[in-house]
DSSP file (Angstrom, degrees, kcal/mol; ACC not computed):
  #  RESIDUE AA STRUCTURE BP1 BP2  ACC     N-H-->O    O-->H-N    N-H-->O    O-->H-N    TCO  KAPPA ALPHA  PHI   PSI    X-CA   Y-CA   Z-CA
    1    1 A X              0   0    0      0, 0.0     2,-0.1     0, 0.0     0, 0.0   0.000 360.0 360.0 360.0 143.2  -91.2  145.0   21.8
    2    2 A X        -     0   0    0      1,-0.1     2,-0.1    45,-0.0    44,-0.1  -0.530 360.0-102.1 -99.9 177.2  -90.4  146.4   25.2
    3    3 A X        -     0   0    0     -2,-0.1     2,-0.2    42,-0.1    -1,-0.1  -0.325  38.8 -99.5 -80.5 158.5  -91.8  144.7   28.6
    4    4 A X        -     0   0    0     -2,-0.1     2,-0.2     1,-0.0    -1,-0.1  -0.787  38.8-124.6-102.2 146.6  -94.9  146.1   30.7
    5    5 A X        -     0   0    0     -2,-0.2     2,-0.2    47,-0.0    47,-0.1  -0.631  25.5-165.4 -86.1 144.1  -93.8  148.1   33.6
    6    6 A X        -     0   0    0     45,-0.4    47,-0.5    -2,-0.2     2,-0.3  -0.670  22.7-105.5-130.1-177.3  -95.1  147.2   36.9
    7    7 A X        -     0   0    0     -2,-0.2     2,-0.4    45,-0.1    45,-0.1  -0.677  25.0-110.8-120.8 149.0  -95.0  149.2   40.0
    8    8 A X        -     0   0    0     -2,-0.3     5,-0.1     1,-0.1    31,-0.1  -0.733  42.5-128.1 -82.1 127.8  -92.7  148.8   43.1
    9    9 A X     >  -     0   0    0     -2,-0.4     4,-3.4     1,-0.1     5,-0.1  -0.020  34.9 -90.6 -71.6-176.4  -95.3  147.6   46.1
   10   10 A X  H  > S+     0   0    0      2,-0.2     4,-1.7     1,-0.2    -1,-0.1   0.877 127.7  58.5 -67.7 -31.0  -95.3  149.6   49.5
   11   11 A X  H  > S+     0   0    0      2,-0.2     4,-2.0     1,-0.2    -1,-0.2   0.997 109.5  40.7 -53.1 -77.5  -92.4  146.9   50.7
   12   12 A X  H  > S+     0   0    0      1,-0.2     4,-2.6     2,-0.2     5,-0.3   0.780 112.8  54.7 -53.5 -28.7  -90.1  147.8   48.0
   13   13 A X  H  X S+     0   0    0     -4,-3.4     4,-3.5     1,-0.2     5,-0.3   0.962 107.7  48.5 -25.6 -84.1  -90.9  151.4   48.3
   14   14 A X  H  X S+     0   0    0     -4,-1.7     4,-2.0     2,-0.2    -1,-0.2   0.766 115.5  47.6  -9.5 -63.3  -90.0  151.4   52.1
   15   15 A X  H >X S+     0   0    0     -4,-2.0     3,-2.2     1,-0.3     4,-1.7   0.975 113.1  45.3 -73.3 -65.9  -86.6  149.4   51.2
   16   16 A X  H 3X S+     0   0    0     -4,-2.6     4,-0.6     1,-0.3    -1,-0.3   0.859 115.0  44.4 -66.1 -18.3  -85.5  151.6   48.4
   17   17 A X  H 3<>S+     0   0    0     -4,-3.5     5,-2.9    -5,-0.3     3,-0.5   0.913 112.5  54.1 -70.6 -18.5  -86.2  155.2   50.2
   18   18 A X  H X<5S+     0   0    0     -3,-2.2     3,-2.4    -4,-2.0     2,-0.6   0.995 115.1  47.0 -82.7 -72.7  -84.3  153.4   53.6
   19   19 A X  H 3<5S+     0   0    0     -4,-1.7    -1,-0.2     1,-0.3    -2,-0.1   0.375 110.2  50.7 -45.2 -11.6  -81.4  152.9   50.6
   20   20 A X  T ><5S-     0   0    0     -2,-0.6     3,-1.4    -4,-0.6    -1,-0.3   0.203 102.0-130.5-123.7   0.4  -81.5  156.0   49.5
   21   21 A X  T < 5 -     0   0    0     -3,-2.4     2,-0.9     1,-0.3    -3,-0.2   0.898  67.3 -69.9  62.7  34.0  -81.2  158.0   52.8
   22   22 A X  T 3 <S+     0   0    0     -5,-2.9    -1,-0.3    -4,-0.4     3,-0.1  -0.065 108.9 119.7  86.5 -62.8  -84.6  160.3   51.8
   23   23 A X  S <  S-     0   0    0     -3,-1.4     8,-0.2    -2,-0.9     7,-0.1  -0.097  70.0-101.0-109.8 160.1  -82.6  161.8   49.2
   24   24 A X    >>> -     0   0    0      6,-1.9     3,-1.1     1,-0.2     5,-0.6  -0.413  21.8-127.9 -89.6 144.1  -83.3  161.8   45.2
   25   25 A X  T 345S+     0   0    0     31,-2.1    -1,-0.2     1,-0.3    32,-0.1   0.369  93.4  81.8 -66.5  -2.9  -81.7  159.7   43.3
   26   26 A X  T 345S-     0   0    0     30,-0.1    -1,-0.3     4,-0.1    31,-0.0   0.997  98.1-115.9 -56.9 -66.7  -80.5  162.4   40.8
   27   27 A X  T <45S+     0   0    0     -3,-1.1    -2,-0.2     3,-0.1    -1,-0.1   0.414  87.3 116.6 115.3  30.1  -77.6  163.6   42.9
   28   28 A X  T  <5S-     0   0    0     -4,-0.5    -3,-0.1     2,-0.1    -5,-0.0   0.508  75.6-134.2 -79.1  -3.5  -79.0  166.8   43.3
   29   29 A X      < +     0   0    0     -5,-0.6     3,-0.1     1,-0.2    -6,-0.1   0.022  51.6 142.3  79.3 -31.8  -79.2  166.0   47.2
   30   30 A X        -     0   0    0     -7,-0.1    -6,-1.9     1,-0.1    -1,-0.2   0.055  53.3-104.0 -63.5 169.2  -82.5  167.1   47.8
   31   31 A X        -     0   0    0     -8,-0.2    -7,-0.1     1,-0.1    -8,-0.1  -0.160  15.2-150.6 -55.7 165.2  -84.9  165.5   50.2
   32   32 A X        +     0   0    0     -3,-0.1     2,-0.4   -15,-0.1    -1,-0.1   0.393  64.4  91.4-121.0  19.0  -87.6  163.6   49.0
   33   33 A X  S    S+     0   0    0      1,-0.1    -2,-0.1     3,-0.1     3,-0.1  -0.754  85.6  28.7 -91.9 142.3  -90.3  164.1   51.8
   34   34 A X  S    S+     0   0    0     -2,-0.4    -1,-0.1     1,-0.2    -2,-0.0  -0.597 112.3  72.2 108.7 -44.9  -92.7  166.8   51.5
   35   35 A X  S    S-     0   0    0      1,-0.1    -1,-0.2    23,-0.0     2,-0.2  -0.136  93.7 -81.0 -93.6-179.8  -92.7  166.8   47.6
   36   36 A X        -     0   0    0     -3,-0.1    23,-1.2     1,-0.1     2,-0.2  -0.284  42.6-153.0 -78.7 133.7  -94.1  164.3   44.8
   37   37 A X  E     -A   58   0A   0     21,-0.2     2,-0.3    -2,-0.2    21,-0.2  -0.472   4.2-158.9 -95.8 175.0  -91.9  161.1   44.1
   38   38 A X  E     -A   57   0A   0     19,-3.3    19,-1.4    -2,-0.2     2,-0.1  -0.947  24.7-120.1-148.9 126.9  -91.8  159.2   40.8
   39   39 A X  E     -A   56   0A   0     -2,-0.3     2,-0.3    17,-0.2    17,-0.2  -0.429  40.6-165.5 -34.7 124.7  -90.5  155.5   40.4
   40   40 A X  E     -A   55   0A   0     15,-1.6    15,-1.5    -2,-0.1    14,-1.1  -0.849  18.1-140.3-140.3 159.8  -87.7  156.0   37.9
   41   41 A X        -     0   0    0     12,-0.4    12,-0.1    -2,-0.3     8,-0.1  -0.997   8.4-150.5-112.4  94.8  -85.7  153.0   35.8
   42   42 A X  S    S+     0   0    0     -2,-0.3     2,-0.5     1,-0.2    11,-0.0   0.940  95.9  35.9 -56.9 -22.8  -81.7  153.7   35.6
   43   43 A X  S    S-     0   0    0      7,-0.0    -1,-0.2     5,-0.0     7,-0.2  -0.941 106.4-116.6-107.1 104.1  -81.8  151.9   32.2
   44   44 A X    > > -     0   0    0     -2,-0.5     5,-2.8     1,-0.1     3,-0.8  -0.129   9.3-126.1 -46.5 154.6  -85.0  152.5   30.3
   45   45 A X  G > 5S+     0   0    0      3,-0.2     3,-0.8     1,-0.2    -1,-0.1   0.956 115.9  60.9 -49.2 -55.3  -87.3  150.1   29.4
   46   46 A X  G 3 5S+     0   0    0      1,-0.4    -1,-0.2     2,-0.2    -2,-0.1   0.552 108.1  48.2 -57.4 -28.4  -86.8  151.5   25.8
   47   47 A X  G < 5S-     0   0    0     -3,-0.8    -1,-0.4    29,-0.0     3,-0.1  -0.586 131.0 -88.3-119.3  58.2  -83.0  150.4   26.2
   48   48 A X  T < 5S+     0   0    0     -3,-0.8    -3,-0.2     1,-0.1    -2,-0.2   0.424  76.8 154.4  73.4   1.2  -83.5  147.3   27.4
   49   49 A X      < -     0   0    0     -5,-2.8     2,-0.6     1,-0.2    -1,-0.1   0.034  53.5 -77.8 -81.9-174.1  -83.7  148.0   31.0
   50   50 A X        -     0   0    0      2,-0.2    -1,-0.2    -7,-0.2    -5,-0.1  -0.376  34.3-136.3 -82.4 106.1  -85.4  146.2   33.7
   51   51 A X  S    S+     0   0    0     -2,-0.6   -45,-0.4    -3,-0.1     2,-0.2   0.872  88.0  75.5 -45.6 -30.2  -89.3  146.8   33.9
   52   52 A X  S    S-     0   0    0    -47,-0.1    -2,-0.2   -45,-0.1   -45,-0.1  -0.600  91.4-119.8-119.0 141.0  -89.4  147.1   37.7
   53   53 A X        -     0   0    0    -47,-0.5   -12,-0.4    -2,-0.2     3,-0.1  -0.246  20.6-167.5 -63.3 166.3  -88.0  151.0   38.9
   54   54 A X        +     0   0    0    -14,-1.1     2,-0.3     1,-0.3   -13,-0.2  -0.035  59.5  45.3-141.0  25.7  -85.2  150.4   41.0
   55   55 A X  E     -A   40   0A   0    -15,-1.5   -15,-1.6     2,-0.0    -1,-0.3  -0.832  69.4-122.8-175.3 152.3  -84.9  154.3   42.5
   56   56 A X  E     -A   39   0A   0     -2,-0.3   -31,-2.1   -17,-0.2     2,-0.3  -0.392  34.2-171.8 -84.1 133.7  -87.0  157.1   44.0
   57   57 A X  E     -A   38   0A   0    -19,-1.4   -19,-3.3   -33,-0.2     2,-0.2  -0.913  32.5-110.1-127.2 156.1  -86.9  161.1   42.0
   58   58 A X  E  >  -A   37   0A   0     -2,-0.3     4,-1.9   -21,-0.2     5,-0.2  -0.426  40.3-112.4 -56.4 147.0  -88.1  164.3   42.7
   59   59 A X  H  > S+     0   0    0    -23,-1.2     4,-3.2     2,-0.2     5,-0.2   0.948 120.1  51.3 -37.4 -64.2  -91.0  165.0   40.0
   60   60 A X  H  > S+     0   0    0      1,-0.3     4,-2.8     2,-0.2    -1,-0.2   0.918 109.2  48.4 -50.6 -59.3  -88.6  167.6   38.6
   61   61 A X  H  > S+     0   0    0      1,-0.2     4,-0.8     2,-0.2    -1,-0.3   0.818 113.4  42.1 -47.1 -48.7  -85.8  165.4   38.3
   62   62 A X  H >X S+     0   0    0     -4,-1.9     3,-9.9     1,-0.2     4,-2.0   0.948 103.9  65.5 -61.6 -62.5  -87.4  162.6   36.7
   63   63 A X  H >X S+     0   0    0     -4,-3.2     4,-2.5     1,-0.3     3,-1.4   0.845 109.9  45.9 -19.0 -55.5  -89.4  164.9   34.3
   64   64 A X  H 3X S+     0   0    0     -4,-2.8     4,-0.7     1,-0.3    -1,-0.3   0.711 108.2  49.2 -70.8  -2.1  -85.8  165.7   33.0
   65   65 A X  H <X S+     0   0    0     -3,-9.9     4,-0.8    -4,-0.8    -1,-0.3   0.467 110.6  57.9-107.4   1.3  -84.1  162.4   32.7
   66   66 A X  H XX S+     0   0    0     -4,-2.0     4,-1.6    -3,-1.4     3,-0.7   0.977 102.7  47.7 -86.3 -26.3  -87.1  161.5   30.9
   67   67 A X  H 3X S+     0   0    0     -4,-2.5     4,-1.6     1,-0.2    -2,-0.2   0.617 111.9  48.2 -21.5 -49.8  -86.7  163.9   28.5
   68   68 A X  H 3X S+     0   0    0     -4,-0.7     4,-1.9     2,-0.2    -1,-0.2   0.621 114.1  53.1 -89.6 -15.0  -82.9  163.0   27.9
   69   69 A X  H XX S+     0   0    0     -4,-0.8     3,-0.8    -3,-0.7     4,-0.7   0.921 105.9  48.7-102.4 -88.2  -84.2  159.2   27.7
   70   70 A X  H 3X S+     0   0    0     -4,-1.6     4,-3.1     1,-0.3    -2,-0.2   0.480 110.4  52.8  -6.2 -79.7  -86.9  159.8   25.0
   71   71 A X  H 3< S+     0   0    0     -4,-1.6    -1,-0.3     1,-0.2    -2,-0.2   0.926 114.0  43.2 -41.0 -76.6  -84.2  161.6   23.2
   72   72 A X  H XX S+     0   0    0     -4,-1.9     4,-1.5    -3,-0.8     3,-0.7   0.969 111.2  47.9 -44.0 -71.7  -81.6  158.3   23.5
   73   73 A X  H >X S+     0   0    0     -4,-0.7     4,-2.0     1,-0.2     3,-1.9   0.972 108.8  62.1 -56.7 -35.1  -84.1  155.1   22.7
   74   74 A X  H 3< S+     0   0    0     -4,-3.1    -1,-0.2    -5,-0.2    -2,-0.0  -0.389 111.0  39.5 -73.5  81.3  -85.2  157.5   19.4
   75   75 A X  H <4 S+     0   0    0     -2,-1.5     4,-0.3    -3,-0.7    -1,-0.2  -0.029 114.2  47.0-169.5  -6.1  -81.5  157.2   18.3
   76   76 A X  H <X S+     0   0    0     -3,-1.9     4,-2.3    -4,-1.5     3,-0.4   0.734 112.2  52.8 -90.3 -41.7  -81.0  153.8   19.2
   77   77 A X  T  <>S+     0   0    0     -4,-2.0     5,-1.9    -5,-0.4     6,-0.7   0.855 116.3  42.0 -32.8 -56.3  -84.5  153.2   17.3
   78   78 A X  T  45S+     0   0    0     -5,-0.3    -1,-0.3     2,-0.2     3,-0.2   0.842 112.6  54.0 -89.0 -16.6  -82.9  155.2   14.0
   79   79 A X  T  45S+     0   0    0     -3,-0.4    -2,-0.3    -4,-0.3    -1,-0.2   0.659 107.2  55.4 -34.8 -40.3  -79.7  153.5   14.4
   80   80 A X  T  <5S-     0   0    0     -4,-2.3    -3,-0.2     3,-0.0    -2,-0.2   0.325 110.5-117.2 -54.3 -13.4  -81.5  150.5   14.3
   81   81 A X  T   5S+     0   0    0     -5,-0.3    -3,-0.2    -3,-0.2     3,-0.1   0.998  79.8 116.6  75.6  51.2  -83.0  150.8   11.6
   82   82 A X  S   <S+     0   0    0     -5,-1.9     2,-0.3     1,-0.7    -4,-0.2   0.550  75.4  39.0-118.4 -31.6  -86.7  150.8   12.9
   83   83 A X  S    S+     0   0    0     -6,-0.7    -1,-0.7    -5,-0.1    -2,-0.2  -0.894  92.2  39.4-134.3 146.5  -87.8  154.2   12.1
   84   84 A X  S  > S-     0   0    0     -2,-0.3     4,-1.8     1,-0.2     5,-0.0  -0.676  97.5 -42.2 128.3-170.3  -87.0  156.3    8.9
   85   85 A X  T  4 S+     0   0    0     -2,-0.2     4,-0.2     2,-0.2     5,-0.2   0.857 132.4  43.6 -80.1 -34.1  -86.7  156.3    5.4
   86   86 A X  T  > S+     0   0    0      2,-0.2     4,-1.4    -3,-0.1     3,-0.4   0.821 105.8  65.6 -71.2 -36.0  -84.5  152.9    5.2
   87   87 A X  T  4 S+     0   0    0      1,-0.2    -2,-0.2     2,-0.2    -1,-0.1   0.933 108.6  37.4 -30.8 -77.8  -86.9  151.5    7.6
   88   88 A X  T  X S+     0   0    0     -4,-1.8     4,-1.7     1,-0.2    -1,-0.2   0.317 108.3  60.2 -56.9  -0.1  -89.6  151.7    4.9
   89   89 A X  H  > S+     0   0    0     -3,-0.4     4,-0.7    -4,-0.2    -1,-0.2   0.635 107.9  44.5 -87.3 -25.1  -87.8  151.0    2.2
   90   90 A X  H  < S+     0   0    0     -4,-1.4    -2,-0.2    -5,-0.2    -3,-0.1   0.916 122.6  41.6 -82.8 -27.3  -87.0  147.6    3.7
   91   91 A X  H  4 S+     0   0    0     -5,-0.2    -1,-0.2     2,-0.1    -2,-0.1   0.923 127.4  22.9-105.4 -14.7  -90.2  147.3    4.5
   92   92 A X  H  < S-     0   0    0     -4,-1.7    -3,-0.2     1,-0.2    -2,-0.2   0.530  97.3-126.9 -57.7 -39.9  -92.2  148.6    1.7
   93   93 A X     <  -     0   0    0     -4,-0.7    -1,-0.2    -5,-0.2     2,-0.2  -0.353  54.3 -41.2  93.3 163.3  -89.7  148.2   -1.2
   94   94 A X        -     0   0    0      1,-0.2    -5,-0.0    -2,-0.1     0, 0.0  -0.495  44.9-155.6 -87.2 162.7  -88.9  151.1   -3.4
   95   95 A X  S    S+     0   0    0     -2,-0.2    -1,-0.2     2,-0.1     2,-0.1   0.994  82.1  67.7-102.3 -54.0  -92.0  153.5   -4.5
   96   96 A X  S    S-     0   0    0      1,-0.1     2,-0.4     3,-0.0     3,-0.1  -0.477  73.1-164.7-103.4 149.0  -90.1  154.7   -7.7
   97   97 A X        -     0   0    0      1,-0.2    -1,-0.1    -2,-0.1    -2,-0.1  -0.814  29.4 -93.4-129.7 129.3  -89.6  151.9  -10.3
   98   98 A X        -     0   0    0     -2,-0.4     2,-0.4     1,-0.1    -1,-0.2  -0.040  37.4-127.0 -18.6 146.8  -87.3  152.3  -13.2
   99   99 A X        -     0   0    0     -3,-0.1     2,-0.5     0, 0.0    -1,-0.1  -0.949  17.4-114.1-112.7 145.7  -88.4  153.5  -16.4
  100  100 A X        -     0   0    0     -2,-0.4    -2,-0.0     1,-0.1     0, 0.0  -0.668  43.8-102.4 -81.8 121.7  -87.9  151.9  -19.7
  101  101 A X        -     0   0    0     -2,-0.5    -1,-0.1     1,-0.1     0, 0.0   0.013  13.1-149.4 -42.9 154.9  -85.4  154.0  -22.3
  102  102 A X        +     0   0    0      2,-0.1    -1,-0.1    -3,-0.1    -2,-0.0   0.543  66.8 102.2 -88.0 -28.4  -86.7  155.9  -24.8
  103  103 A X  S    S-     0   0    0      1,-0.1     2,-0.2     3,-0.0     3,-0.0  -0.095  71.9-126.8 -42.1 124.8  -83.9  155.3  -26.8
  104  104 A X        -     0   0    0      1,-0.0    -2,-0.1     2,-0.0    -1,-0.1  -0.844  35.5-105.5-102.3 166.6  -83.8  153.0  -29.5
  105  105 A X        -     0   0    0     -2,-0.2     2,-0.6     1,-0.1    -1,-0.0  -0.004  31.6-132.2 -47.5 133.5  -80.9  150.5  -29.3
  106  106 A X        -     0   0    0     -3,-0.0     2,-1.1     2,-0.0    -1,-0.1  -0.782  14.3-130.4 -96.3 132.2  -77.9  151.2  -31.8
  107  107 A X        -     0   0    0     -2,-0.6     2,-0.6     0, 0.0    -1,-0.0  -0.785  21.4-156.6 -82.8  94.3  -76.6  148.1  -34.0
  108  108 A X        -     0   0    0     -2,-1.1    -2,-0.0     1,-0.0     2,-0.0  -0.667  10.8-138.0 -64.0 124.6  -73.0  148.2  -33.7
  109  109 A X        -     0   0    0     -2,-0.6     2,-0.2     4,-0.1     3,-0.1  -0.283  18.6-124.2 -78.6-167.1  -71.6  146.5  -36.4
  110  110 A X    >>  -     0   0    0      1,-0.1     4,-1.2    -2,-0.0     3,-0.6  -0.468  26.7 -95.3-106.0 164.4  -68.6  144.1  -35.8
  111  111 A X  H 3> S+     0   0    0      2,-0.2     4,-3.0     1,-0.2     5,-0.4   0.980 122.2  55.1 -46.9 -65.7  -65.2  143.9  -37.2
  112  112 A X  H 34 S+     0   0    0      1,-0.2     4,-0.3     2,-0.2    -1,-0.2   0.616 107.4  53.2 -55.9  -5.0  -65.9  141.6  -39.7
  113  113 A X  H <> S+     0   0    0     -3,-0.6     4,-1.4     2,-0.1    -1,-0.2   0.705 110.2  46.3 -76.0 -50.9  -68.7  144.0  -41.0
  114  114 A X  H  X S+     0   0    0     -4,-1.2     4,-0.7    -3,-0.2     3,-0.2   0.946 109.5  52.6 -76.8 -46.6  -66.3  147.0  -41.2
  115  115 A X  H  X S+     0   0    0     -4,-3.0     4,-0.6     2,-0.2    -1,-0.2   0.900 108.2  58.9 -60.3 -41.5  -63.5  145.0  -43.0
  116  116 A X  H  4 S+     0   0    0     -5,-0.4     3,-0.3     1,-0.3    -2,-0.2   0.868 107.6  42.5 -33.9 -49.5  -66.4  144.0  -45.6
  117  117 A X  H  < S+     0   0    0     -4,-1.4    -1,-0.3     1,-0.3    -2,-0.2   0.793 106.7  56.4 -87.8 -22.6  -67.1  147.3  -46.5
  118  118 A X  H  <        0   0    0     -4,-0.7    -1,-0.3     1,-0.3    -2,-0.2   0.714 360.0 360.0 -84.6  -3.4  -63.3  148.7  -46.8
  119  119 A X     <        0   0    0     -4,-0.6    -1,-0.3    -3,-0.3    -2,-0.2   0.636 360.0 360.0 -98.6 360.0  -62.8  145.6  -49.5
């Protein structure tokens, strides 16, 4: 189960945009005055990261690392063995059951049956 995320207050804001020169965290360079920021997590929550964001994006810029992060925790998630077809088998059990042969059983006879008969 991952942690709830909480929000950086107007203090921490302040500190990390003064840390950050303005500019988004991406490394795309741009500013981030005049357009909308987004609280971003370098480690998702989803991987284990840290609930509280620790750097300022551009809107655009986040949008796309969130994308590429969705994409990563579902593939640690089916690597883990959390989602899928083994998932439910492990947790279900298997849905198709054996069937009992139709066959019926052959009597081999034995050696000492087969020497019996040659006398």
């Amino acid at each position: 189960m991952t942690a709830k995320r909480t929000r950086l207050s107007k203090f921490e804001f302040a500190v990390i945009f003064r840390e950050q020169n303005g500019l988004c965290k991406c490394g795309c360079g741009l500013s981030l005055e005049g357009g909308q920021i987004d609280e971003e997590h370098t480690r998702p929550i989803g991987l284990l990261g840290d609930p509280k964001p620790d750097s300022l994006w551009r809107r655009e810029c986040h949008k796309r690392k969130t994308k590429d992060d969705i994409a990563r925790i579902s593939k640690a998630e089916r690597q883990g063995l959390r989602t899928g077809q083994q998932a439910r088998r492990a947790r279900n059990g298997p849905k198709m059951k054996s069937r009992k042969t139709v066959w019926p059983k052959r009597k081999f006879r034995s050696k000492k049956d087969q020497s019996n008969d040659r006398e």
